[in-house]
KEMAR-428852 format. One record per residue (C-alpha): x negated, y, z negated. Coordinates in steps of 0.2 Angstrom, whole numbers, padded with zeros to 4 digits, always signed. Each point is the difference from the previous one (the first is absolute). Example, Ala and Ser with C-alpha at 12.3 -4.5 7.8 and 13.67 -1.06 7.14 Angstrom:
<mardrens>
-0062-0022-0039
-0006+0017+0003
</mardrens>
This chain:
<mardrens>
+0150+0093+0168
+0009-0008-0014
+0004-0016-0005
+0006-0011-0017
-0014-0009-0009
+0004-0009-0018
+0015+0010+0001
-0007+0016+0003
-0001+0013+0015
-0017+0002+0006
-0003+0015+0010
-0016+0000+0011
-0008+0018+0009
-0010-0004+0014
-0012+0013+0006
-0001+0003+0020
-0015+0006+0009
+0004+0008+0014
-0008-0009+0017
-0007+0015+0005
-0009+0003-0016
-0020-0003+0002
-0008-0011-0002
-0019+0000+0000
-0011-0018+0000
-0020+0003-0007
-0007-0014+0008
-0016-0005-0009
-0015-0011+0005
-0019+0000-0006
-0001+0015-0009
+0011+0011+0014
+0015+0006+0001
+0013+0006+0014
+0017+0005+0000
+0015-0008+0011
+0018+0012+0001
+0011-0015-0001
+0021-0002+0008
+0012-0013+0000
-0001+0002+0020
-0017-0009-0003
-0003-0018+0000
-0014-0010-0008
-0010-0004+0017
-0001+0020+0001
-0006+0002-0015
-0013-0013-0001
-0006+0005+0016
-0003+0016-0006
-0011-0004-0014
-0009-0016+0008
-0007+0014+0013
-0003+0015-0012
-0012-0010-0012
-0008-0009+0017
+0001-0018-0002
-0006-0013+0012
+0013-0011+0010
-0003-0014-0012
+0000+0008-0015
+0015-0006-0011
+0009+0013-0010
+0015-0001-0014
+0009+0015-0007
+0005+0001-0018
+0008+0015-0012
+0007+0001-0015
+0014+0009-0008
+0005+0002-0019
+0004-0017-0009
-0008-0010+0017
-0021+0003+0001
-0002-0011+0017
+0013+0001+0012
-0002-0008+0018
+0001+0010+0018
-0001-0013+0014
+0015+0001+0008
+0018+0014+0005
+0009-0009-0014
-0015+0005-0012
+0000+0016+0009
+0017+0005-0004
+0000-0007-0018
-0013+0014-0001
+0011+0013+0002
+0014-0009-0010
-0014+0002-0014
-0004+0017+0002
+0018+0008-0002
+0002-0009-0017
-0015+0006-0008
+0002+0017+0012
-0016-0001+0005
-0009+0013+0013
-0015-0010+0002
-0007-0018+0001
-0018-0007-0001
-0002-0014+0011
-0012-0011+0000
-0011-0005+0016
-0010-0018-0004
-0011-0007+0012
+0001-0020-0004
-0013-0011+0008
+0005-0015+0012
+0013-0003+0010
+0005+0011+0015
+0009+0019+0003
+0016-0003-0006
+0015+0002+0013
+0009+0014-0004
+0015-0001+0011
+0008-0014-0011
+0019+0002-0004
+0005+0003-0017
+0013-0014-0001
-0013-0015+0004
-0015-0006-0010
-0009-0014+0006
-0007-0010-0016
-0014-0011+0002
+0004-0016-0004
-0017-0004-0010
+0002+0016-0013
+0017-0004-0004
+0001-0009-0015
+0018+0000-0004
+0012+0014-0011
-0009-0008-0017
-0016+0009+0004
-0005+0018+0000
-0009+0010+0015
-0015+0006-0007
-0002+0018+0003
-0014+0004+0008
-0013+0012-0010
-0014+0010+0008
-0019+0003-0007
-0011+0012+0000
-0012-0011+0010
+0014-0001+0014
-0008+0015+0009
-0017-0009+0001
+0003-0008+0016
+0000+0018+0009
-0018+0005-0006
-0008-0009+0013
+0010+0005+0017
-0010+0007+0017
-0015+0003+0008
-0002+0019-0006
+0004-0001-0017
-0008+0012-0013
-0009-0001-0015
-0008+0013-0011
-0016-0013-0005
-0005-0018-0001
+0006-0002-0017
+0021+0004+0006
-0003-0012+0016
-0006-0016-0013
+0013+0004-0012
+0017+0002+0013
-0010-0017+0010
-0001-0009-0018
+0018+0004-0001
+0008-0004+0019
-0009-0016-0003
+0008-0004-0013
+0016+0007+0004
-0001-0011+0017
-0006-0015-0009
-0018-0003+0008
-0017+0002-0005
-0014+0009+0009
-0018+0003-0002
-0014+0015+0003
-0013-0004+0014
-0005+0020-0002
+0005+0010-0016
-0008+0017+0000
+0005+0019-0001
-0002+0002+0017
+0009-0018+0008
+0008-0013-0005
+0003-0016+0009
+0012-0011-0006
+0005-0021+0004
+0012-0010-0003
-0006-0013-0013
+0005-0014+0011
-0009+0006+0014
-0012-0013-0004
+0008-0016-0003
+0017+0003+0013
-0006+0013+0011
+0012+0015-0004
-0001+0016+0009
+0006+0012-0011
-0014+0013-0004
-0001+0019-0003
-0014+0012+0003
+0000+0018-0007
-0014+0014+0003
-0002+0019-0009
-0001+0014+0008
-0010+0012+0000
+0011+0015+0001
+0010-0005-0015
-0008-0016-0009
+0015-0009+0000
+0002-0017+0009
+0011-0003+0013
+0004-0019+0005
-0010-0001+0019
+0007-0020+0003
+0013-0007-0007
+0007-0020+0004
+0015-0003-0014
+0006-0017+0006
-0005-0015-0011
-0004-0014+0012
-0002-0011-0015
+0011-0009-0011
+0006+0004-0018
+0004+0019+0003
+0014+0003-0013
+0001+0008-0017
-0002-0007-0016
+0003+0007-0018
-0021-0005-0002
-0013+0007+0011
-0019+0001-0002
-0002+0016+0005
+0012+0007-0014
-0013+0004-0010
-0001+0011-0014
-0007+0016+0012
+0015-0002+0009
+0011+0000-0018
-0008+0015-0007
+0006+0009+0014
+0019-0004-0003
+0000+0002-0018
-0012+0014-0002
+0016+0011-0005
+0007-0013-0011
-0016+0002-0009
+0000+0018+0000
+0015+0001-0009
-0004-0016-0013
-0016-0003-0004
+0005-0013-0012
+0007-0010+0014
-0003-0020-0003
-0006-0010+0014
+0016-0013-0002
+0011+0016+0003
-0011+0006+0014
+0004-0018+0008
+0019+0000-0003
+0000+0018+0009
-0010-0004+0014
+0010-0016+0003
+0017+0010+0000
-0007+0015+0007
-0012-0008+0015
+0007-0017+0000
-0019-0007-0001
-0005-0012-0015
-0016+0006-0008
-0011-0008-0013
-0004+0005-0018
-0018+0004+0005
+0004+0010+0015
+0013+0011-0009
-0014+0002-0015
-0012+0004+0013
+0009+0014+0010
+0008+0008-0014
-0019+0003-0006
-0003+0006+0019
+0015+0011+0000
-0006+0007-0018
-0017+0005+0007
+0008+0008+0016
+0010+0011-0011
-0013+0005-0015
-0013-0005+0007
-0013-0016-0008
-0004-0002-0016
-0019+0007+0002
-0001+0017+0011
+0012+0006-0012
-0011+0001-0012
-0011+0012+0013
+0015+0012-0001
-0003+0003-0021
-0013+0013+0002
+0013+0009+0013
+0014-0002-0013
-0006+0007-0013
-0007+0016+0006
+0019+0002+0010
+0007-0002-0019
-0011+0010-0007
+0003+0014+0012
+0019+0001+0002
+0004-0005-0017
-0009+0013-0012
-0005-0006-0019
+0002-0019+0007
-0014-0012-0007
-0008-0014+0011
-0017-0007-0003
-0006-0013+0011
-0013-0011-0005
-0012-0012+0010
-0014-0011-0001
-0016+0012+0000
-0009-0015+0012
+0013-0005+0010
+0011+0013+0001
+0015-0015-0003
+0017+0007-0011
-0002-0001-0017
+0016+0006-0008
+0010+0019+0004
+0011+0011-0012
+0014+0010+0007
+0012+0013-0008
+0008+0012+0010
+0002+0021-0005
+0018-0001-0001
+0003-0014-0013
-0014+0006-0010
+0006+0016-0003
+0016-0007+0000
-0003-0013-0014
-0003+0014-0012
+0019+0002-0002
+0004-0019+0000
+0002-0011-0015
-0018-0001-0008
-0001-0017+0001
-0011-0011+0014
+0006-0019+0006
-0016-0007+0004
-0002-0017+0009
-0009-0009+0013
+0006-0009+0017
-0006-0010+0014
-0002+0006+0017
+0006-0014+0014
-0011+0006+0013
-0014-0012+0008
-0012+0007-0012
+0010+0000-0015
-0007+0012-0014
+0011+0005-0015
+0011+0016-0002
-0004+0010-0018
+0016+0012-0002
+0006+0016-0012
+0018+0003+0002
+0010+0013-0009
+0019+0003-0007
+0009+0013+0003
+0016+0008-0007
+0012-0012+0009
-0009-0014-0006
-0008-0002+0017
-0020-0006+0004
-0009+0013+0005
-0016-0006+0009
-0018+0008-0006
-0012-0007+0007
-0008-0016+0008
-0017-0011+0003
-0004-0010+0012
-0015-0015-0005
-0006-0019+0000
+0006-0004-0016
+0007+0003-0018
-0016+0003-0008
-0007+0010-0016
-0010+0011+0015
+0012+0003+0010
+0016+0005-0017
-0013+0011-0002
-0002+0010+0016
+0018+0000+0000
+0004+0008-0017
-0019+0011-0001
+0012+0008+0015
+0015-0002-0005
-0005+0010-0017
-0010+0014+0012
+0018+0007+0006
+0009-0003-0018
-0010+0009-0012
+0002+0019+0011
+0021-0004-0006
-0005-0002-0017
+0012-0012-0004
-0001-0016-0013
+0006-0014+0013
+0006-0017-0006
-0006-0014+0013
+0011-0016-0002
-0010-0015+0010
-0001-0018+0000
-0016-0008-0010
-0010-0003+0016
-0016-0006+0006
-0014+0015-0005
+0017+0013-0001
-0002+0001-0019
-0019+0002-0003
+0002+0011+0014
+0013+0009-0007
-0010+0001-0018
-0015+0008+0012
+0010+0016+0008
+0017+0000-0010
-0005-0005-0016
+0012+0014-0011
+0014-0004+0011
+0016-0010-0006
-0001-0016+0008
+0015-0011+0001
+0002-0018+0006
+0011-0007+0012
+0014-0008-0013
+0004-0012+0016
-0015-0006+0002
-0004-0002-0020
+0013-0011+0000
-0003-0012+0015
-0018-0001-0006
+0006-0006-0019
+0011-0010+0011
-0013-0009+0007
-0006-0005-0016
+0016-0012-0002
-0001-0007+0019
+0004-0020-0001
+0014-0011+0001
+0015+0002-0010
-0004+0018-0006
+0011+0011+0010
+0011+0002-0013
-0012+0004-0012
-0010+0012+0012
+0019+0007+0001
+0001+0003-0018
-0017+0007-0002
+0001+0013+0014
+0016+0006-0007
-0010+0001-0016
-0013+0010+0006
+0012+0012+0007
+0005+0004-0017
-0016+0003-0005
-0006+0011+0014
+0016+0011-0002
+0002+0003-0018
+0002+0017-0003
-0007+0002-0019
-0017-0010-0007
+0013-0008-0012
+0011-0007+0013
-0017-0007+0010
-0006-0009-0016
+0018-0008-0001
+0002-0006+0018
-0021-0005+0000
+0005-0013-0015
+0014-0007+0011
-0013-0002+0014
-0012-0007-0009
+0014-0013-0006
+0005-0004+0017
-0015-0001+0009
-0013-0006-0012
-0014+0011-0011
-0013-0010+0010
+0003+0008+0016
+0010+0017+0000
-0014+0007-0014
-0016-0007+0012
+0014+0012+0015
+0002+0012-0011
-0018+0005-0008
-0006+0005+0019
+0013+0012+0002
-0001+0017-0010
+0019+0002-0006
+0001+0020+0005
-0005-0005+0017
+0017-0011+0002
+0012+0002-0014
+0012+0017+0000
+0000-0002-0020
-0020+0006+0001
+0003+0013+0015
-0010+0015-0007
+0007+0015+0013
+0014+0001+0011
+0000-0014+0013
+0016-0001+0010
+0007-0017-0006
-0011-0009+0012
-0004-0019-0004
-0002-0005+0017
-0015+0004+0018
+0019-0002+0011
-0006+0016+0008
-0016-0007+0007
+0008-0014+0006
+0013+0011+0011
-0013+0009+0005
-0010-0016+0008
+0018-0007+0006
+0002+0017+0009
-0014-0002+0008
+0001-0017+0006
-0002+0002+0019
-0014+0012-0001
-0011-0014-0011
+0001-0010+0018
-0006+0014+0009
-0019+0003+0001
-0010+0012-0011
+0003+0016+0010
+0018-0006+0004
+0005-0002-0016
-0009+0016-0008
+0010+0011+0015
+0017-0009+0000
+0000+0001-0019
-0003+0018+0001
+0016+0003+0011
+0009-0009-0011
-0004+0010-0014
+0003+0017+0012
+0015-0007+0004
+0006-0003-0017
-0007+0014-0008
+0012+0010+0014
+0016-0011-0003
-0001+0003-0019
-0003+0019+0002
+0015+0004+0009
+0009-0012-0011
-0004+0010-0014
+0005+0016+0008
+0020-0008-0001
+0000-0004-0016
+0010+0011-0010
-0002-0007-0019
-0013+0004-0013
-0005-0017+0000
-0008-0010+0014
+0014-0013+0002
-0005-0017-0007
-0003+0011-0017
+0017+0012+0000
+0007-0018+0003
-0008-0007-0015
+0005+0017-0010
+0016-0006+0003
+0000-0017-0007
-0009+0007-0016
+0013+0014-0002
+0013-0014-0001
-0008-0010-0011
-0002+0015-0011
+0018+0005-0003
+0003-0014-0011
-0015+0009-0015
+0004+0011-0012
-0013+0011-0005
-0006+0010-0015
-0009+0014-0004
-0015-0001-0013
-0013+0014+0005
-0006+0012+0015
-0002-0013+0016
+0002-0015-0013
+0019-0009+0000
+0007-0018-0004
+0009-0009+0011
+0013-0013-0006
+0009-0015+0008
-0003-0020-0007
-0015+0008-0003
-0010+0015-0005
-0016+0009+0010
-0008+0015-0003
-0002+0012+0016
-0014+0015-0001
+0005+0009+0017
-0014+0012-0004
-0012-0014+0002
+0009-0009+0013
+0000-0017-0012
+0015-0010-0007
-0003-0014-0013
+0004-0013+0012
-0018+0004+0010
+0012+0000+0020
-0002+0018+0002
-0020-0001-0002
-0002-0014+0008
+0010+0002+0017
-0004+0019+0000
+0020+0003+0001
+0013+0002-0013
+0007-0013-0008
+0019-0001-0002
-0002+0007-0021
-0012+0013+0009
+0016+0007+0010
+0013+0000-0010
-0010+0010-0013
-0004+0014+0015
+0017+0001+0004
+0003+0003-0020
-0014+0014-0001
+0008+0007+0015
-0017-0003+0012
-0001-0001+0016
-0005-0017+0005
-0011+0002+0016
-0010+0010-0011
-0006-0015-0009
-0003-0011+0012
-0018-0002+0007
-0004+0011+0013
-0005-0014+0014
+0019-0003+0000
+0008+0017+0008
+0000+0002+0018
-0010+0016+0001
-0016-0012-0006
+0006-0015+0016
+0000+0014+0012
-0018+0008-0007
-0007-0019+0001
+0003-0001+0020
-0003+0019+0005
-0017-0005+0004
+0002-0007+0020
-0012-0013+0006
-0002+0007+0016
-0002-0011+0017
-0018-0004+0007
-0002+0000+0019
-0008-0012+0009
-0006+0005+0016
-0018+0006-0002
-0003-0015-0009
-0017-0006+0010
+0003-0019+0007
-0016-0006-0004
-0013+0008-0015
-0018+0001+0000
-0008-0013-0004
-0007+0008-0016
+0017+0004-0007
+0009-0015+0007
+0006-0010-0017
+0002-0018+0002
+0010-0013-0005
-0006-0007-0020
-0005-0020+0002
+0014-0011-0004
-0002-0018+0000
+0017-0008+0006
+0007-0013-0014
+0006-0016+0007
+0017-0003+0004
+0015+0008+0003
-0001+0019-0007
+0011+0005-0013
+0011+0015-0001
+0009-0001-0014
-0005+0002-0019
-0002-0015-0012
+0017+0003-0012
-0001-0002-0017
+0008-0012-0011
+0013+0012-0004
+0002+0005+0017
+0005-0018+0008
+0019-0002+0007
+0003-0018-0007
+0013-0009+0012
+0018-0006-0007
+0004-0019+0002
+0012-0009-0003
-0003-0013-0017
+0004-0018+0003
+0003-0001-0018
+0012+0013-0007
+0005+0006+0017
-0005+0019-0003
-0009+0011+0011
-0017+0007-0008
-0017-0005+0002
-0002-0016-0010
+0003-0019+0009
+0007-0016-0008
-0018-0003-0007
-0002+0015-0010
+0021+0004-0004
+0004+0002-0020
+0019+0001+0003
+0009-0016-0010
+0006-0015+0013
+0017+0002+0005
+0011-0014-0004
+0012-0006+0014
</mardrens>
């Protein structure tokens, strides 16, 4: 068809479908599925005939028919008009098959199917005029709860199914009932104003012997009282009846707030729940997916001789209160990352992390880096708290599967509570670096007050300076600056607890990477975030198969790689061979040149050093560093450190952690090897799940000033721009 539009000839093709081509209707209601071969010879009464009698419905049931096509999600079926619009549909998005569908709605009567297409009768009360829109009408999950409860005959594998479908027919019929009898073997149940209006509807179910299931023996399921309609608040919707709906949800996301579990549930169900019901059954659905909080703890003793067996050259040591027989603390390092380690950066992010669990505890972790600049998990302990004991179990066993490597390992850590006199204790001819971020959000603290953000600012920036000079000269320069800024009295009082070598690059004494910073150890707890919700025996197993997983991903990764370099260093070879064209470079003597732009730097590439200290310092060379390779005609891989190539990632993750079965783990263990929970006292008030931030770690919110008009962090009070004239 054409036609002239702004002057132009539009030409519109129009696909046919042919009347005779197929078309097939899947009808679906409750969970099932059945399939309608569907003509134009039909009409709709046919149609719904068909399905009203496949899926069985009772006379008075009321049934609407929806189905949706691309660009429409809900499209209605109720009458030959909609019928025929149905095939109109099809044939322009040439489509062989439609889902329809079936909704049982409650109230009202069997709709008349016979009604001609070309008159609607509209109630006169539901219509409110052309300026108002028809709600659609949207179906729940909870829509199917009035069918539960049906016959005299129904089945029911145990007591436990027969309260929970009752629990919810009642509230999806919008009454309220009571037990006179609830055992395994009957149960009897009232309406609950049988009392105060006589009503006669009752159910009674026994078991059977045969099968133990429960069949309903008497059943009356007309309400003779008054009140028997649905509402969006029930009694009976209780948090048992919660944690069954959402038990999946919580499967999937742990981390799911109770304020999100209540906007679900009230779009998914229709219901309105409380803040303390949704708490309450996402902490029932939790324990009836992992199990509580204390008989996990039982199921320590069995973990650790399953690791210890499929995983050869792993290390876990359980320890428990000799008395008692309460858990202590536990270390855990499986075979594969220990032997895997070896060919990883030598250098260990340690740090500590709160579990989330009822019974709390703290986290103590070792995590590597590999060649792709990567964490590499080591090793983890499980305990009560950050204490001097318990650094020390952790690094006495932590040592015990580094000194067979025979490697000098840097550890990089935080200055914690008992870390560092533990540290001193087990590690004590170790490098030790400290956490630059955390350095500086402590000296940051020493300024806290009103009015000194810009000064905290100033000092922080400062500080950096310092931390990163690269030569003892440039430190004593930007440490005068410091001291000028934020005042001898407090940054040499800072300073004087802090060993220089153990957080200035200036004073490094052997090769350590570039690092400044414990970010590794923090991605490491971010990674495992979920688990540290999970019990003790939860988290320990699902970490595990993350780390499995990984270790898997990252080893066929490997094998695509095709450069020498793992790619996050050939990347950064690139930028430094850039930035090295621009040098000239000079020979003086055998592996010792002198490189020449604004400035001069002698490079030794027999000793891998150049004058400006990068190369030692990140391990890597320095742009002066290339450009004399590519003078003397060297091949540059050869100098670079060996952690970096590919062949080194693919070594670090050839050592599997293999799966652990499950199912000869015992239910229960004897009573002399059954571990239990330790003591914790419960704090008061609501528990806390997130970490206190430091000063240097707070988002300050923008406003708006009142004063100068300027977005920033300052009010009308505290503004320093000059008064704008009008």
């Amino acid at each position: 068809m054409c036609f002239r539009f702004n002057n132009r000839f539009v030409c519109l093709f129009f696909l046919r479908r042919s009347m005779a081509d197929p078309l097939v209707a899947r009808c679906l209601y409750s969970g099932k599925g059945y399939m309608i071969p569907l003509n134009q010879c039909m009409d709709y009464s046919e149609l719904y005939e068909d399905i009203f009698g496949t899926f069985q419905f009772f006379p008075t049931d009321n049934v609407e028919l929806q189905y949706s096509v691309p660009g429409c999600e809900v499209c209605f079926l109720r009458n030959d008009r909609d019928f025929q619009m149905l095939f109109c549909s099809a044939r322009i998005h040439r489509l062989e098959c439609v889902d329809i569908s079936v909704l049982k709605i409650r109230g009202g009567c069997r709709r008349n199917c016979s009604v001609d297409s070309g008159s609607e009768v509209i109630d006169e009360d539901d219509y409110l005029g052309d300026a108002f829109r028809t709600e659609v009408h949207k179906t729940y999950l909870s829509d199917e709860w009035s069918s539960y409860i049906h016959n005299v005959g129904d089945k029911f594998h145990g007591a436990a199914e027969l309260r929970e479908k009752l629990r919810k027919y009642a509230i999806a019929v919008g009454f309220e009932f009571v037990f006179l009898r609830n055992d395994l073997d009957r149960i009897y149940a009232v309406c609950a104003n049988v009392g105060t209006e006589g009503c006669d509807w009752h159910l009674c179910a026994f078991s059977s012997s045969a099968n133990g299931c429960l069949y309903i023996t008497e059943l009356n399921n007309t309400h003779t009282c008054k009140g028997v309609v649905r509402t969006q608040k029930h009694k009976l919707l209780g948090s048992k009846v919660v944690k069954t709906c959402i038990a999946a949800d919580v499967s999937f996301n742990l981390s799911l707030k109770p304020r999100e579990i209540m906007s679900k549930f009230k779009s998914t169900y229709g219901f309105d729940i409380s803040y303390k019901v949704a708490l309450k059954a996402k902490h029932r659905a939790k324990e009836a997916i992992y199990g509580s909080d204390a008989e996990t703890f039982s199921k320590l003793s069995w973990y650790k001789e399953a690791v210890l067996q499929s995983n050869p050259g792993s290390s876990f040591v359980l320890e428990v209160e000799p008395s008692t027989n309460r858990f202590q603390r536990l270390f855990i390092a499986y075979g594969g990352c220990v032997e895997g380690f070896q060919f990883c950066l030598p250098v260990l992010y340690v740090d500590g992390t709160f579990g989330k669990s009822i019974y709390k505890g703290q986290i103590l972790s070792a995590t590597g880096r590999n060649g792709n600049q990567g964490f590499y998990p080591l090793a983890i302990c499980f305990c009560d708290s950050e204490t001097d004991a318990n650094w020390t179990f952790f690094f006495k066993h932590l040592k015990s599967l580094l000194e067979p490597q025979g490697r000098v390992v840097t550890f990089i850590s935080d200055r914690g509570v008992g870390l560092l006199s533990a540290f001193d204790k087990v590690f004590g001819g170790n490098p030790h670096l400290f956490c630059y971020k955390h350095l500086v959000a402590n000296l940051a603290s020493k300024y806290r007050g009103k009015g000194n953000s810009k000064l905290i600012e100033d000092v922080k920036q400062k500080f950096f300076k310092v931390a990163y000079s690269s030569t003892q000269k440039e430190y004593c320069f930007n440490l005068r600056l410091l001291r000028a800024v934020g005042g001898a009295d407090i940054i040499d009082p800072f300073l004087s607890e802090l060993p220089v070598e153990n957080w200035c690059r200036a004073f490094y004494t052997s090769c350590r990477y570039g690092i400044m910073a414990n970010g590794i150890a923090e991605s490491f707890n971010s990674w495992i975030a979920i688990e540290r919700l999970m019990p003790v025996y939860c988290m320990l197993d699902q970490t595990r198969i993350k780390q499995m997983e990984m270790a898997g991903k990252r080893r066929e990764e490997a094998e695509r790689w095709t450069t020498e370099l793992t790619p996050k260093m050939e990347e950064r070879l690139k930028v430094q061979m850039e930035k090295s064209r621009r040098f000239s470079v000079h020979y003086s003597s055998p592996g010792v040149y002198e490189v020449r732009s604004d400035f001069s730097y002698v490079v030794n590439i027999s000793d891998h050093a150049c004058s400006c200290v990068k190369w030692q310092i990140n391990c890597f060379p320095c742009p002066h560093g290339l450009a004399t390779l590519q003078a003397a005609s060297e091949n540059v891989y050869n100098y670079i450190d060996k952690y970096f190539h590919v062949d080194m990632f693919k070594k670090s993750y050839s050592f599997p952690i293999h799966p652990i079965t499950n199912v000869d783990m015992s239910s229960t263990d004897s009573a002399s090897e059954c571990i239990l929970p330790p003591l914790a006292k419960r704090p008061p008030g609501r528990p806390r799940v997130k970490r206190f931030k430091s000063v240097g770690e707070v988002e300050k919110k923008l406003i708006c000033c009142g004063h100068c008009g300027k977005m920033g962090t300052h009010n009308k009070l505290s503004c320093t721009e000059p008064l704008v004239q009008q």
